[in-house]
N, C-alpha and C positions, 0 to 999 in steps of 0.2 A: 547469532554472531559466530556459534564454533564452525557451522557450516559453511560462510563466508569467508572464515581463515580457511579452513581446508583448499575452498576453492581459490583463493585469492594467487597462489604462485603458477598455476595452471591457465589464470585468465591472462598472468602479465606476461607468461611464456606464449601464450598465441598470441598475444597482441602485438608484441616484439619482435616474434620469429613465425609466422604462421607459416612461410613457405619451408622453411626446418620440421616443425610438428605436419605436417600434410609429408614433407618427404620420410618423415620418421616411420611414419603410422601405416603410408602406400607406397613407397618405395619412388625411385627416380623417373620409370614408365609412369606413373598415375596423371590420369585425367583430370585431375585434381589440383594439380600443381598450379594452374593459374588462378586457383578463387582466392589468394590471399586477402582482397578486401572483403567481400562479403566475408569472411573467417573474419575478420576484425567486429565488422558488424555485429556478429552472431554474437562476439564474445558480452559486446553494449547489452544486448537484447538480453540474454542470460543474466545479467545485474541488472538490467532492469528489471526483468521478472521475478527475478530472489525477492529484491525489493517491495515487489507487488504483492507477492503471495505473504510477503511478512506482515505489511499493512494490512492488505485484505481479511486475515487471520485475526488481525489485532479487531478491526472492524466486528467481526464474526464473534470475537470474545468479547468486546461490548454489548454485543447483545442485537447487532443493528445490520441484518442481513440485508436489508432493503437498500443500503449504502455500500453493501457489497456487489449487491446484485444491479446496482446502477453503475458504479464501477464496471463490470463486466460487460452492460448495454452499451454504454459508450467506448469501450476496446471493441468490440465488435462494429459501430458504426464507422468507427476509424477504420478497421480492416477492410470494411465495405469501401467507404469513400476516398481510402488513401493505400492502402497497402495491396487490397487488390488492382488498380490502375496503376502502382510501378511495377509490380510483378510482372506486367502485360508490357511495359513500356522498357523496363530495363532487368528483364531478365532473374538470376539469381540476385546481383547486387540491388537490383528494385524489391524483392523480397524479404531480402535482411534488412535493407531500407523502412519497408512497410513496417515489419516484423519489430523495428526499434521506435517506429513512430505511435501504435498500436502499445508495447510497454511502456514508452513516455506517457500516453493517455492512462495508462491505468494507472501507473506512480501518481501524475499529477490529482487526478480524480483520488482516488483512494489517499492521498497524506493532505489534499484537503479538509476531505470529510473526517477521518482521523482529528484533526485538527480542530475542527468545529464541535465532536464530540467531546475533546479534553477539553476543550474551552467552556462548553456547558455544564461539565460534571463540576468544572474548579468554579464558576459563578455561582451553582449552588451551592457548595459545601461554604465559600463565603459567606454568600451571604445565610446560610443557617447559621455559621460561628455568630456574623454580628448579629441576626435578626434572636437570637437568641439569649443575646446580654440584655436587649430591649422588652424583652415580649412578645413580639410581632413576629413569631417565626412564622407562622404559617401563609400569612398574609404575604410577608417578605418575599418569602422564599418562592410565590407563585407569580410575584413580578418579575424577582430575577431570573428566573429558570425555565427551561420549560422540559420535558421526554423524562426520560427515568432520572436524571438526578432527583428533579423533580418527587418522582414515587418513593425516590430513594429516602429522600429527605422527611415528607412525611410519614410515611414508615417506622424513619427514626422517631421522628415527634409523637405519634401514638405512643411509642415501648415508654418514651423518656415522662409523657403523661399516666402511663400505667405503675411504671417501675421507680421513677424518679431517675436519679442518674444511675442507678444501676444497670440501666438498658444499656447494651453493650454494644 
């Protein structure tokens, strides 16, 4: 997040004034001066990406690269079937086009799966708390759950049969 404030007055200054920041940066001659939309573009893409790379990470510190790395398959098939044909079709603004359709793919993908992953860690730990009042934790907790909460859980349940509640 400090990252995203740093950036944050920077993206609203091109997005608001991009043909101002292009004249700032290359002067009044620059070649430059007419990409204001794709500059608009770019800035989308850029917060998309921040985006991606924070889920992605987040994915990665779960422990579950395989949902990273499918994330990544599917922005690349995007590139393939959508970002590379506007490129060809419309130039630089088909590329920052692609380029923002390709970070939607990986945000949507990746805060999915994000998603799926909270949702499984918090089904187990539920249902450990209940299956745990009853007796039935282990039994419980293999209906409710399934991937590393899962391991997580009985894990806990060994120490907690070794140690009593001392298991930490």
């Amino acid at each position: 997040t400090q990252g995203a404030a740093l950036l944050a007055p920077y993206y609203v200054l091109v997005t608001l004034r991009p043909g101002w920041v292009l004249w700032a940066f290359y002067g009044s001659s620059s070649p430059y001066l007419p990409i204001e939309t794709p500059l608009r573009i770019f800035v989308l893409v850029y917060v998309l990406d921040y985006v991606a790379v924070v889920l992605g990470s987040l994915l990665n510190g779960l422990g579950d690269s395989r949902a990273a790395s499918l994330c990544q398959l599917a922005a690349a098939l995007a590139a393939l079937g959508l970002g590379l044909p506007l490129a060809i079709a419309w130039g630089v603004t088909g590329a920052a086009s692609g380029a923002a359709v390709v970070a939607g793919v990986t945000v949507a993908c990746a805060y999915r799966l994000v998603r799926a992953r909270i949702r499984a860690r918090s089904d187990a730990a539920l249902a450990f708390a209940g299956a745990r009042r009853v007796g039935v934790a282990h039994a419980a907790v293999h209906v409710a759950a399934s991937g590393q909460g899962v391991l997580c859980v009985d894990r806990r349940l060994e120490a907690e049969r070794a140690f009593g509640d001392r298991a930490g």
